[in-house]
C-alpha positions in Angstrom: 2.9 27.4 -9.0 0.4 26.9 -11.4 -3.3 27.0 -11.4 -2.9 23.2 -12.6 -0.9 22.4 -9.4 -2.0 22.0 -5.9 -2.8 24.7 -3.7 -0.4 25.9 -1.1 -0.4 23.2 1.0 0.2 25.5 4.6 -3.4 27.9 3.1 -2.7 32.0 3.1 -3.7 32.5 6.3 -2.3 35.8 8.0 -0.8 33.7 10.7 0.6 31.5 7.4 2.1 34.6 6.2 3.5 35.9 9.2 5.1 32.4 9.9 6.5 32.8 6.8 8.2 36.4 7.6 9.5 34.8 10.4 10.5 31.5 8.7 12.7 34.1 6.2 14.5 36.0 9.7 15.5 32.4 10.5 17.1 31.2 7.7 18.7 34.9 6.9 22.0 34.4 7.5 22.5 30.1 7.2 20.8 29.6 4.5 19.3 32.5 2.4 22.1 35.0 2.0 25.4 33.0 1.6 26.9 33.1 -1.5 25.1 35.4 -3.1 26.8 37.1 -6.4 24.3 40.0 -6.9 24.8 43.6 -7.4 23.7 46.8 -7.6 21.3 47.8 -10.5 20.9 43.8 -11.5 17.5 42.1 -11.6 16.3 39.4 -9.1 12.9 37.0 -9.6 11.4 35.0 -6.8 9.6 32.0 -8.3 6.9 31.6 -6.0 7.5 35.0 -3.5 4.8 33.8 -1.4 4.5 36.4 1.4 7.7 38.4 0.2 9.5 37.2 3.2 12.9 36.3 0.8 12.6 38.8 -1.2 12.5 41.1 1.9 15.6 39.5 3.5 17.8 39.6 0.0 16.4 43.3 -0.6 17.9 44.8 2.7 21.3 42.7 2.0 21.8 44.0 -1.8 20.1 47.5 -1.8 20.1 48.9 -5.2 18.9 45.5 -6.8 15.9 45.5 -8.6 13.5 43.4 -6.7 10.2 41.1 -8.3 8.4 38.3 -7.8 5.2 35.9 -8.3 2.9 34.0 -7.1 -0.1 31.8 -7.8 -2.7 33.5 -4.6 -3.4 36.7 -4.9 -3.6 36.4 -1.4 0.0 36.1 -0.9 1.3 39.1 -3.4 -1.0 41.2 -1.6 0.7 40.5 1.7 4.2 40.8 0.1 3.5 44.2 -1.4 2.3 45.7 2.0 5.0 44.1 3.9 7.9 45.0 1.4 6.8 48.6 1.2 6.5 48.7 5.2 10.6 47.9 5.0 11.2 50.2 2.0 11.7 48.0 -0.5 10.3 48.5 -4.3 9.6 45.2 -6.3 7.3 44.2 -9.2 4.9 42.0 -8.4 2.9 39.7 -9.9 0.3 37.1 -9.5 0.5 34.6 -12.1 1.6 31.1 -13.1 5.0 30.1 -12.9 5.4 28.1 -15.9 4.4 30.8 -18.1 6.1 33.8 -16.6 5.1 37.3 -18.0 8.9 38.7 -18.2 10.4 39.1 -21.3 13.0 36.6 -23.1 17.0 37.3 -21.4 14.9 39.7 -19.2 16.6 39.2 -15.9 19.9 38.3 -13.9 19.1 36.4 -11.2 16.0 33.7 -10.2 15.6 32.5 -6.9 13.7 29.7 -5.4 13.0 28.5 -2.2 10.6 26.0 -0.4 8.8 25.8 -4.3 9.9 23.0 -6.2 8.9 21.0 -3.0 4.9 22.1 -3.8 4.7 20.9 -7.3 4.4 17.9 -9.4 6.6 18.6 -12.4 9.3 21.0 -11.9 11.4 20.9 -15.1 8.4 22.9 -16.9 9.3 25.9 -13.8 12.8 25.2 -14.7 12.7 26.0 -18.4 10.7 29.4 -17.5 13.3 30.2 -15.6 16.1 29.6 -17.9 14.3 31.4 -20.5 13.6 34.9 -18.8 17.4 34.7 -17.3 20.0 36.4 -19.5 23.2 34.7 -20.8 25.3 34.1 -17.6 22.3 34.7 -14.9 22.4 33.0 -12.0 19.5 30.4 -10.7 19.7 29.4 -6.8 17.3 26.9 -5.5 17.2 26.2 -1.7 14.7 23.2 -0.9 14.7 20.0 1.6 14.3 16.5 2.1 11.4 15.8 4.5 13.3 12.2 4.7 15.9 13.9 6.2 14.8 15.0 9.7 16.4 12.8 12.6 15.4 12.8 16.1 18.3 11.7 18.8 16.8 9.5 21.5 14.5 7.7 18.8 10.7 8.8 19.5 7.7 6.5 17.6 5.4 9.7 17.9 7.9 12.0 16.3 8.6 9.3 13.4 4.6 9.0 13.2 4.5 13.0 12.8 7.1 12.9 9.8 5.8 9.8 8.5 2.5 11.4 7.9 3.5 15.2 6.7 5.6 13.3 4.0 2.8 11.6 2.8 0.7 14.4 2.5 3.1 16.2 0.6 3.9 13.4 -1.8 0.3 14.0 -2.6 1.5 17.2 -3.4 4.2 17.6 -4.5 7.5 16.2 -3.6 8.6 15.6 -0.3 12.2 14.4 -1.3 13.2 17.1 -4.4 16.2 18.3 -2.6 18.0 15.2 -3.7 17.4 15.5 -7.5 18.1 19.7 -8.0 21.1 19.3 -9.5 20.2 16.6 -12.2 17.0 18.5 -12.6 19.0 21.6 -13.7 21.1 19.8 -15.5 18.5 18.1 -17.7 17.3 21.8 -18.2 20.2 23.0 -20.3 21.8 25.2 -17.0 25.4 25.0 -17.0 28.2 24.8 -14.2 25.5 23.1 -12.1 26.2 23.0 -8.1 24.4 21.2 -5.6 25.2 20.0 -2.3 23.5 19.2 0.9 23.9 21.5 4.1 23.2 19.8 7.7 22.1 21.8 10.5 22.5 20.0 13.8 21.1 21.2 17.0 21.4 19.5 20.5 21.1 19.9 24.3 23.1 22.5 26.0 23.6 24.5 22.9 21.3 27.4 24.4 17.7 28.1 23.0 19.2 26.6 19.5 17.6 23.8 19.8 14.2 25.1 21.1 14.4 27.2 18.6 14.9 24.6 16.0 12.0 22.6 17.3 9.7 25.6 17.4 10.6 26.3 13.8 9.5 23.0 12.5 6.7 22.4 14.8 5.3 26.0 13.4 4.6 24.3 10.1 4.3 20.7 11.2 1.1 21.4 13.8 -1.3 23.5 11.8 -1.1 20.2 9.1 -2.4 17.7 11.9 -6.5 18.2 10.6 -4.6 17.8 6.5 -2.7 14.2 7.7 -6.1 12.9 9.9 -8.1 13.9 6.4 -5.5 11.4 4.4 -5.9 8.6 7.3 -3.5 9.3 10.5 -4.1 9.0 13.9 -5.2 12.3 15.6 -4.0 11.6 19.0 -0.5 10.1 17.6 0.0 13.3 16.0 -0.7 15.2 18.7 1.7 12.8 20.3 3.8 13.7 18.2 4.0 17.5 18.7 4.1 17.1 22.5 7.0 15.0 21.8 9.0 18.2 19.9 7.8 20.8 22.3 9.7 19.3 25.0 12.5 17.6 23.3 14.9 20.8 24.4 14.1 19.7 28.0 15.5 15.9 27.4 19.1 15.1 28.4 21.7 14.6 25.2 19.0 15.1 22.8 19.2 16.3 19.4 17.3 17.6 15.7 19.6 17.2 13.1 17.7 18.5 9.1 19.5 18.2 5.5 18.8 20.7 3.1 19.9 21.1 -0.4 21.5 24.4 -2.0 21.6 24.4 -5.8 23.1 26.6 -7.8 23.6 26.8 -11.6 24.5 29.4 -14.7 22.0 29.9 -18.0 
């Protein structure tokens, strides 16, 4: 992210960055991890590392890769190099602007991005830095979501108030809905054999803590953004509402949370 783009729209809170840490244990194994083609002695950049909480989960998976990463707050890179070193991982580490990254021309193997593009205005100009530092045949893989996909089974008007008003924040922003356009995105930024599809996770009554879980996982970003929405207009106790409504949505007979996310992934 650039100085030119909108702060971090969740702050650098400690509590932000732990949430973060833990956001990365959840998403380990269904979303982070799969797929992965990297090896031993290659090079990895996370475009907007934030906390180091990716970076910490690919680092443990492919030891031997060489590990960096960059970030807009100073805040967050000196979170990320405490908590990498306290699991043994070495990375380079830089605070900086993402559309004009300090690594060399053909410079790297691999770029990773995830939960970024979502937190700025124009993303092909991130794109094209990306392209640019990753050598002939790197890899680029982009995880984001679409905050238009989030469906609540029974229907609830607070729940739909809550989404209603974190997507507008965000497309004040950024973009609330750039998981749908990754793949013409990379496209239109010269990456070749360009791959992007949507991944559902479902979650439902009965399926043990999953869906708790779930609901405690969205809620964790979703509630500290109730005093952002009532700034841009929204109804305090509706949102409020709202959050009551997800807390106890695991206790409600045949109910369900069902999110799309999109995983992109392309070759320079």
């Amino acid at each position: 992210m650039s100085d030119g783009e909108a702060r971090y729209i969740h702050g650098h809170s400690r509590a932000e960055q732990d949430r973060l840490v833990a956001q990365a244990e959840y998403w380990r194994d269904t979303l982070i991890l799969p797929e992965l083609p990297y090896r031993a002695g290659e090079r990895l950049l996370d475009i907007g590392c934030g906390a180091g909480a990716v970076l910490g989960v690919i680092g443990e998976a492919f030891p031997g890769l060489a590990l960096a990463g960059i970030d807009i707050a100073p805040e967050q890179i000196e979170y990320a190099r405490e908590y990498l070193a306290g699991r043994g991982l070495a990375a380079d580490l830089r605070h900086g602007d993402a559309g004009s990254l300090p690594w060399a021309d053909g410079s790297l193997d691999h770029v990773y991005m995830m939960w970024f593009l979502e937190h700025v205005g124009e993303p092909r100009r991130f794109l094209a830095e990306a392209r640019r530092v990753l050598a002939p045949g790197g890899t680029i893989t982009i995880n984001e979501t679409d905050y238009s996909m989030f469906h609540v089974w029974p229907p609830d008007a607070d729940l739909d108030y809550l989404g209603a008003a974190q997507r507008a924040v965000f497309a004040g922003h950024g973009n609330p809905v750039i998981g749908r356009s990754l793949g013409a995105l990379l496209v239109a930024s010269g990456f070749r054999e360009v791959r992007s599809r949507p991944i559902g996770f479902h979650h439902f009554t009965g399926e043990g803590d999953a869906l708790a879980r779930f609901a405690d996982y969205l809620l964790g970003f979703l509630e500290p953004m109730v005093p952002r929405m009532v700034d841009e207009g929204f109804a305090e106790e509706r949102l409020r509402a709202g959050i009551a409504a997800g807390r106890s949505l695991a206790t409600r007979p045949a109910a369900s949370l069902t999110q799309v996310v999109f995983r992109a992934r392309a070759i320079r």
